[in-house]
N, C-alpha and C positions, 0 to 999 in steps of 0.2 A: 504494500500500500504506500501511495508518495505520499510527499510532504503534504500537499494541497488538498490531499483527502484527509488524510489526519486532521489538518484545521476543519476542514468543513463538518467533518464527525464532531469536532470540539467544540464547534458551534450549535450544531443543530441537540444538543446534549443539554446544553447551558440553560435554554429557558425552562424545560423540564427542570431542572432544579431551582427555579426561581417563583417558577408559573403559580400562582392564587388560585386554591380549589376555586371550581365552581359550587355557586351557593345552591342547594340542597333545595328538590320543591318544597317540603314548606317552607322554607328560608324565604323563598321568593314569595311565598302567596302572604309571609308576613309582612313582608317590604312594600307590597303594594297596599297591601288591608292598612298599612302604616302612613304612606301617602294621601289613602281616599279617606280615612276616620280623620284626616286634618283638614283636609282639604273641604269635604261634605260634614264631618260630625258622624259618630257612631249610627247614631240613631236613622240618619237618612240615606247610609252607604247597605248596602243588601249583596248577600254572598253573591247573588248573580254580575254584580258590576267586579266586583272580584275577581269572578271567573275567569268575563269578559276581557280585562284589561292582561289577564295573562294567556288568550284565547284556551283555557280550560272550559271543560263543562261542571257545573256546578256538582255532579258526580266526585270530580278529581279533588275538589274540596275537600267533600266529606269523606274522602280516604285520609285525609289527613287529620281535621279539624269536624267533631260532631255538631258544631252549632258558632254561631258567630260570637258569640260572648267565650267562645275557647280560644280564639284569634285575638280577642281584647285580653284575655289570662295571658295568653304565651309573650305577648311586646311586652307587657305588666313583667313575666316575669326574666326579661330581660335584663330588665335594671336590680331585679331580685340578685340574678347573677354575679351581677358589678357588686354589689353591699355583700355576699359570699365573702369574695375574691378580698374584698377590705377586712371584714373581721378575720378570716383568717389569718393574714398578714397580723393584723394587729396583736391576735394570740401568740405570737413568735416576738412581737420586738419589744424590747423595754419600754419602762413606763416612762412617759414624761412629753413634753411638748415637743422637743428637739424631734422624737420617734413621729410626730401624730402631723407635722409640719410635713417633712415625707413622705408620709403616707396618703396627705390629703391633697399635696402635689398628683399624687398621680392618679388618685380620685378624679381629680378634676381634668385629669386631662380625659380619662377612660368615660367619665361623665358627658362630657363634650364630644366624645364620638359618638356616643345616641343621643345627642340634644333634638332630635325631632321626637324621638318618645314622651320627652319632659313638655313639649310642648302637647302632644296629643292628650296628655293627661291634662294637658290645662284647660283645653277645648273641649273635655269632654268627661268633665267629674263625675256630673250624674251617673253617669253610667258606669264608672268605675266605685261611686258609692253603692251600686245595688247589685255589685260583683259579692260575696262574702262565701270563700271557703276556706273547711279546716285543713287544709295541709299551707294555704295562702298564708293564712292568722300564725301558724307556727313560722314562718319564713321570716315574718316583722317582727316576733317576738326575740329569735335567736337571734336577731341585728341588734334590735334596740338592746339585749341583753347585754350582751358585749361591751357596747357603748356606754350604758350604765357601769358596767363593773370598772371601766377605765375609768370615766370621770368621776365615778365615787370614790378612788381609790384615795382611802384619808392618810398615805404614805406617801404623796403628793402635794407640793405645796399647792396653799389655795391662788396662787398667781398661775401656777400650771393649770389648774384643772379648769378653773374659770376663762383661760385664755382657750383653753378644748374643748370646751362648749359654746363658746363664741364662734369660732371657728369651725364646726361641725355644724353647729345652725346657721350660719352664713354663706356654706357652700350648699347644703338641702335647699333653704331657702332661696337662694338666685335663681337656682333651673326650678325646682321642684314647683317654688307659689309664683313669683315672678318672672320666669322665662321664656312667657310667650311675650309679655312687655318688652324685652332685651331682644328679640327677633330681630331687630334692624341693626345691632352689632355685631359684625363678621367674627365667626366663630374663633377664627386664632387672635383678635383681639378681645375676647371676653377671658378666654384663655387664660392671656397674659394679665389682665384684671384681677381675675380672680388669683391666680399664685401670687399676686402682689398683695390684694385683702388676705389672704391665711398670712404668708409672711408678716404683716402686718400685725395680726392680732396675736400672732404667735412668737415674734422675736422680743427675746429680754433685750428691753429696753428701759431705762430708765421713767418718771413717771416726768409728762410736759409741764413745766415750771407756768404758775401763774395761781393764784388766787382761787380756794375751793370756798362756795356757798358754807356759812354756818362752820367753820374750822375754826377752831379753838383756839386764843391769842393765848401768850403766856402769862395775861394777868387775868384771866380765866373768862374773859367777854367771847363772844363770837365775830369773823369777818363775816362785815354783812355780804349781801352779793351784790359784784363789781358795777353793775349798772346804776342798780340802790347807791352806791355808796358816790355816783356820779350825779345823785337828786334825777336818774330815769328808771322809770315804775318797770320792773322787768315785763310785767304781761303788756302793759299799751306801748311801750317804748315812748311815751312823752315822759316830758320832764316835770316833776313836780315842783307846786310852789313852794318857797320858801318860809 
């Protein structure tokens, strides 16, 4: 064999080892039910536009999925997966913010590769409030567990544990309640946003110098609060008279 078949074998080899399965039918039939429940809403999307949009017959469905609210379960428990994948990790690394700083980096970025889930949930609560099954309830419970047993951890100072709860309801809350509001921010800059807010709430930093409401002078009075003390009423922002 020459040289030039040996490269051409070397070539033709190479994608084979690089190449991305293809996605698995249900894979697909989630990705579009994923598209049209945003686009339409649950309630007005019907297994046959489903079908339709991946020329299946409504047959081919139901070898996969028995009912359409089992297509709303499986995206639901997609992001189940994601919050696995984090308690697990977290069971292995030590305690403290340093550890939960890392690890909600890469929350957020694994978060942000299904940011259209976060928004379908936002579009379409109802219908995820009148989902309710027992193998679902134990999936939130083993999350939230975890989460619990970290931030209760009273062998933590209270500057860590309070900074890990900020920072864990900070990142839920951006995609989870408000991330269909955020929709008009390009996702690798919400990204970088957000590693900036956990950073934030999560680096020892010293406390910002200025005047706290009601703190206690050394001859035992209180500072009033800074506006007060400027004769402006904190709630109107006018000035009072003298």
């Amino acid at each position: 064999m020459n040289e030039r078949t040996n490269r051409g074998h070397g070539r033709s080899a190479e994608p084979a080892e690089h190449a991305e399965p293809a996605p698995s039918t249900r894979d697909r039939i989630l990705d579009i039910a994923l598209d049209l429940f945003i686009e339409k809403g649950f309630d007005k999307c019907s297994l046959r536009e489903i079908a339709e949009k991946l020329d299946f017959s409504k047959a081919a469905i139901y070898y996969h999925f028995a009912s359409k609210d089992d297509i709303l379960m499986a995206l639901h428990m997609r992001l189940h997966e994601i919050g696995r994948r984090a308690v697990e990790k977290l069971g292995q690394m030590p305690a403290g913010a340093d550890s939960w700083a890392a690890l909600l980096d890469e929350l957020v970025a694994e978060m942000l590769a299904h940011r259209k889930i976060f928004v379908m949930h936002d579009r379409n609560r109802s219908a995820f409030e009148q989902l309710h099954r027992r193998d679902h309830d134990g999936v939130h419970e083993e999350i939230d567990d975890e989460i619990r047993r970290a931030i209760g951890d009273p062998s933590l100072p209270p500057t860590d544990r309070v900074r890990m709860a900020c920072a864990v309801g900070g990142v839920y809350t951006t995609l989870a309640v408000y991330g269909d509001l955020l929709r008009d921010v390009p996702t690798a800059q919400l990204e970088e946003l957000m590693h900036d807010a956990v950073g934030d709430l999560l680096a020892r930093r010293p406390r910002r110098p200025g005047p706290v409401a009601h703190q206690s002078t050394a001859g035992g009075g209180t500072l009033a609060h800074p506006a007060r003390r400027a004769g402006i009423s904190p709630r109107s922002g006018r000035r009072s008279a003298r």
